[in-house]
C-alpha positions in Angstrom: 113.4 92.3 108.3 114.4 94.1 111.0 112.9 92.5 114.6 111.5 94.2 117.5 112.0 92.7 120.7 109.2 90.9 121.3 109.3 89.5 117.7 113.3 88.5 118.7 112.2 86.6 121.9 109.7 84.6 119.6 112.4 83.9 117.3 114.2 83.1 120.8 111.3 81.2 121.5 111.0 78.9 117.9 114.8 78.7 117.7 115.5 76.6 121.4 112.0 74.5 121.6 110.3 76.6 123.4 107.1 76.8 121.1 106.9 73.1 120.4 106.0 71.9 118.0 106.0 74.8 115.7 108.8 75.0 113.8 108.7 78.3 112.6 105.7 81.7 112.8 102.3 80.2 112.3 101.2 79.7 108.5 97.4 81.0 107.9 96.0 77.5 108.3 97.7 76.6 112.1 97.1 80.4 112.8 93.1 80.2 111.6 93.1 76.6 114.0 94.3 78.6 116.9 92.3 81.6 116.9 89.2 79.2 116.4 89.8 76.6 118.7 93.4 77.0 120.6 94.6 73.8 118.5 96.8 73.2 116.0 95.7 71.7 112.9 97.3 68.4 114.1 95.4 69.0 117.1 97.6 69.7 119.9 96.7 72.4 122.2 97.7 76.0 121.6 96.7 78.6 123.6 98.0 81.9 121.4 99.2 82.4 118.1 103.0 83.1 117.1 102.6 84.8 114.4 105.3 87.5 112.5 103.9 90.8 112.0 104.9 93.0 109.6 103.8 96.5 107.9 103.8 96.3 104.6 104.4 93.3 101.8 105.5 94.9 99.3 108.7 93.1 97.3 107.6 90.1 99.3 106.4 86.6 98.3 105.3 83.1 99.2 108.3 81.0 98.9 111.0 84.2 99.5 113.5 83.4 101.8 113.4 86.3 104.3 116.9 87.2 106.5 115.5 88.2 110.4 117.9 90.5 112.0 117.8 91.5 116.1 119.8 94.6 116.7 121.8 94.5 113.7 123.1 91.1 114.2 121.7 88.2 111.6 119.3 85.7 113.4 117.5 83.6 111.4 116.3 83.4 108.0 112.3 82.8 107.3 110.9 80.8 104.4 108.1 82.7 103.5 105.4 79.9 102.9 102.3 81.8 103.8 101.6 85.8 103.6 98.1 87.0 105.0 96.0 89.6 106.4 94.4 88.5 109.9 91.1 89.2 110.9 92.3 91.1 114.1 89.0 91.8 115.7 88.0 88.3 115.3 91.5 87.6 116.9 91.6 89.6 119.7 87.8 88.4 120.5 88.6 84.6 120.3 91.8 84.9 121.9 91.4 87.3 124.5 87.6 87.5 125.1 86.9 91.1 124.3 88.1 93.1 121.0 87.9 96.4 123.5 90.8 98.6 123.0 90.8 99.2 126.7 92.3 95.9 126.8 96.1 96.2 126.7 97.0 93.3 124.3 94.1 94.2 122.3 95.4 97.8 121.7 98.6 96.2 121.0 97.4 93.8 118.5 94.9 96.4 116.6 96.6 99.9 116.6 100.7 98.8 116.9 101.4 95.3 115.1 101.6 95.2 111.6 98.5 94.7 109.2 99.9 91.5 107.8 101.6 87.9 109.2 103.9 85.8 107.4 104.4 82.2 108.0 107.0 79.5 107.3 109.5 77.5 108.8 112.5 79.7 110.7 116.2 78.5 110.2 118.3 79.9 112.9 121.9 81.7 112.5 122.4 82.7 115.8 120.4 82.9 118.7 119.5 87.0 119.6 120.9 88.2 122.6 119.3 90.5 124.9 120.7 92.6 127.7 118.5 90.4 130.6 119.2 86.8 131.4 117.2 84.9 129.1 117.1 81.0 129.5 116.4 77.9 127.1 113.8 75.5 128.4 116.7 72.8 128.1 118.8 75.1 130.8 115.0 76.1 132.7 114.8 71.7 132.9 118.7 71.6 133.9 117.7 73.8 137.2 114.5 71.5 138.2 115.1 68.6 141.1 115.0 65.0 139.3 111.7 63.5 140.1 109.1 66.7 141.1 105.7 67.5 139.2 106.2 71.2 138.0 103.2 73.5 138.3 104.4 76.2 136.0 102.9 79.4 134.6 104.0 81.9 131.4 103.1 85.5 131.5 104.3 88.4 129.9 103.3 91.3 132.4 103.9 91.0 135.8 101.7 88.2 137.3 98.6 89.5 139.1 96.8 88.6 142.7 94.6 86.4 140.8 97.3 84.5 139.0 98.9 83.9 141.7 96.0 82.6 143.8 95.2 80.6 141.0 99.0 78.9 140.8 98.8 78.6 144.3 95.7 76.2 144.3 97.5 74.6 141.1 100.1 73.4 143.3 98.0 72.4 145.6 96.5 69.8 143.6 99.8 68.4 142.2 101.1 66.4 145.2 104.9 67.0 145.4 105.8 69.6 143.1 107.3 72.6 143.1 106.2 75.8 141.2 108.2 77.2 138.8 
C-alpha cells in the first residue's frame, strides 16, 4: 500500500511511541472502544482513532502481511489482523460532535478517506522521512528542563484563539511548568 502523508506520520507516529500503547492501526474492537467511549479496550484513555484507511480490499485478507511504502521508500510492513467497514457517521458524531459536512475533519473523514480500515500490529523498516523537521517524543523529552510539569497540546491545524486561551489557563493551574 502506497501511504499518503498523513497516513506516513501515523506510521511515524506507531513506529517511535508516539501513540502509546498501540502497537500498530486500531483493530475493529479498540477502534469500536474509541469511537464509543474514547478508551481502549484495556481501558486507557484515547481521544481519536488511528485507524488505516484504504479504498478498496480486494486481494486482501485477515492475516496478510501488507508492505507500507512512503514516497516510494519501504516503511513498514502491516499484519493484517482485522479488515472492516466503519460506521463513519456514527464516527464523525461521537468523535467530533457533529456528522455536518461543514465540519472540516468530518468532510475529510466521509467524502476523502477510504471506505474501509485495516488493523494489526505495524513492524517498522525504516522510519518515513518528510521534507519538515519532524521529531520523536524521545528527542521532544530530550529538549524539556529536568524537573518541570509540561502543559502540552496536539493539534493538526493551526491552533485557534480559544485553544490557546484554553492552554494558557492550563498552565496556569500546573504550578511550575512550562508549555510545550
Amino acid at each position: 500500500i502506497d501511504l499518503n502523508e498523513r497516513q506516513a506520520c501515523d506510521v511515524f507516529c506507531l513506529l517511535h511511541g508516539a501513540f502509546s500503547p498501540l502497537q500498530g492501526f486500531m483493530e475493529e474492537t479498540a477502534y469500536n472502544s474509541v469511537v464509543k467511549d474514547m478508551r481502549l479496550p484495556e481501558k486507557q484513555l484515547f481521544g481519536l482513532p488511528v485507524t488505516l484507511d484504504v479504498q478498496s480490499i480486494a486481494g486482501l485478507k485477515e492475516g496478510d502481511k501488507i508492505l507500507l511504502k512512503w514516497e516510494g521508500k519501504e516503511v513498514a510492513v502491516l499484519e493484517a489482523s482485522s479488515i472492516y467497514k466503519p460506521n463513519k457517521v456514527v464516527e464523525a458524531k461521537e468523535c467530533y460532535g457533529t456528522s455536518s459536512l461543514e465540519h472540516p475533519t468530518v468532510h475529510s473523514l466521509i467524502a476523502e478517506l477510504g471506505q474501509y480500515y485495516i488493523g494489526g500490529k505495524v513492524h517498522g523498516l525504516e522510519s518515513p522521512k518528510f521534507k519538515y523537521v519532524v521529531q520523536t517524543p524521545a528527542e521532544v523529552r530530550a529538549t524539556l528542563p529536568e524537573g518541570k510539569n509540561v502543559v502540552a497540546f496536539q493539534n493538526r491545524n493551526p491552533i485557534h484563539r480559544a485553544h490557546f486561551e484554553l492552554l494558557i489557563c492550563a498552565q496556569r493551574d500546573v504550578k511550575d511548568s512550562i508549555l510545550l
